[in-house]
N, C-alpha and C positions, 0 to 999 in steps of 0.2 A: 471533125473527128474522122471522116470517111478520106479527108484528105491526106492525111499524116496515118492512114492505113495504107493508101494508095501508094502514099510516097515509098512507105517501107517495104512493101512489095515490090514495086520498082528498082527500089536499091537492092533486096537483096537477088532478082532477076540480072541485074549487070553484073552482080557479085558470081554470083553461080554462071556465068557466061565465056569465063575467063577457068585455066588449068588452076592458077591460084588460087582463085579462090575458094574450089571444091576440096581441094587441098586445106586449106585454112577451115574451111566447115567440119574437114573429116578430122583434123585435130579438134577442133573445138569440141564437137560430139564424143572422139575416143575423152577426151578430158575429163568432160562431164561425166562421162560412163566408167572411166578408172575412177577419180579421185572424187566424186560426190558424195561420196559418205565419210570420204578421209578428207575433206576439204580444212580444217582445223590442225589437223598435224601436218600437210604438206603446206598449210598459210608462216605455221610457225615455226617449221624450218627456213621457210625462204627469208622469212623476217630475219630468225638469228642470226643465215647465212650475211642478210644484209649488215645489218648490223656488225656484223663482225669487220665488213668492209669498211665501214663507216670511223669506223674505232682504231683501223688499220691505217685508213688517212690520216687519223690525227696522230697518232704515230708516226709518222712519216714526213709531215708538217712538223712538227717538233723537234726533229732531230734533223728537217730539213733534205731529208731524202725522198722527197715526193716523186714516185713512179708511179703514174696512173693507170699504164699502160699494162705493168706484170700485176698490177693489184686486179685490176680488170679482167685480164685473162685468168689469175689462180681463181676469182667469184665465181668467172663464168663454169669454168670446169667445177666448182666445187656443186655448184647447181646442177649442172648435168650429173656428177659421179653420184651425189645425194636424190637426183630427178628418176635417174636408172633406179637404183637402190629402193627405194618407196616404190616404183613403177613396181619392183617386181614381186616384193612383200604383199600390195596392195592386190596383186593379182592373185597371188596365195590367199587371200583374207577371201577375196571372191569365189575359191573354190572351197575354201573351209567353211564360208559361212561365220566368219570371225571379223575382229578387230584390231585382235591383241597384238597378232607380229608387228605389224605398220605402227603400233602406238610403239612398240619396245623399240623397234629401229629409229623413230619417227625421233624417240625421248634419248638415245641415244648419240644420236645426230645433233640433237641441240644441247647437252650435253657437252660435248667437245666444242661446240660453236662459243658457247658458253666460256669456257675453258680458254678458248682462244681469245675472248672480251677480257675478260678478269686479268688476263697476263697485257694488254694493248692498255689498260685501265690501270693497270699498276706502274706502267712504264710511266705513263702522263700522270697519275698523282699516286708519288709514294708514302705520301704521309697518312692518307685515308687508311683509319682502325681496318675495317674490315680485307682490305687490301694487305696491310701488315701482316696479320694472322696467315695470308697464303704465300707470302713472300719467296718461301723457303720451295714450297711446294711448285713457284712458276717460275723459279729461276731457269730450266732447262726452254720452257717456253718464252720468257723473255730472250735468252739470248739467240733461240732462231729467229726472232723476229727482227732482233737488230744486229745479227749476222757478227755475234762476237761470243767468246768463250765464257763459258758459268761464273769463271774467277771474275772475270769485268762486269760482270749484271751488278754486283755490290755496287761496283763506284760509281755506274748510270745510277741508280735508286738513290743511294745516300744522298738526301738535301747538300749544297752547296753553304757555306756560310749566310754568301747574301740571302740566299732563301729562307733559311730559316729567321731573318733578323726581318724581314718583310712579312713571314708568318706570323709574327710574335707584334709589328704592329699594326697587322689586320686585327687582332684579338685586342 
């Protein structure tokens, strides 16, 4: 036990020896000291942010336009521009002695991330009920994402013949 105490004070002696890694400590501490009490709304934004990437490659896989590169870059900013945004509510919540701004932003934020799923999920299956019901409502969101006019999101969605004849003998 005294060993694996030793050890870890060792390590973190070389850690702190070095500009980076005081740097790395003094993010990690501001971290803890911002988002410790918000640690559940800022866990389930980056989740949704994920996710929305995730649902954006299959997207992009399907229709064969796989850009990893601009998918990577919009996440990354989207992290940052949502990272600021929380950073600054949560500091507001700090001075107020609250919760509530950072959970509105926080629900807001996922929200649209949301928003963003539901239209990447509609494009990859259009026949799913609950997808149907919002069809009308993600058409403008479908067609930014596969960079074509509102009129054309109908003919992407509508099943193909063969599909549908493959739907019918999976059933």
């Amino acid at each position: 036990m005294i060993q694996v105490i030793t050890k870890m004070f060792t390590k973190l002696s070389l850690i702190l020896q070095t500009a980076q890694g005081w740097m790395i400590a003094l993010g990690v501490f501001l971290a803890e000291y911002f988002f410790a009490d918000h640690a559940t709304v800022v866990w389930l934004v980056l989740t949704a942010t994920l996710l929305d990437a995730v649902w954006g490659i299959a997207v992009s896989i399907s229709h064969g336009q796989f850009t990893l590169s601009e998918l990577m870059r919009l996440t990354v900013a989207k992290i940052a521009v949502y990272g600021c945004a929380l950073a600054v509510f949560i500091g507001l919540d700090k001075v107020t002695h609250t919760e509530l701004t950072t959970d509105i932003v926080g629900g807001a934020i996922i929200l649209c991330e949301t928003w963003s799923m539901l239209g990447s999920m509609l494009i990859i299956y259009p026949h799913i009920p609950i997808l149907k019901l919002l069809r009308r409502a993600l058409t403008g969101e479908i067609a930014n994402k596969l960079r074509i006019t509102p009129e054309e999101v109908e003919e992407v969605l509508t099943p193909k013949q063969d599909d549908k004849e493959a739907e019918k003998e999976q059933r």
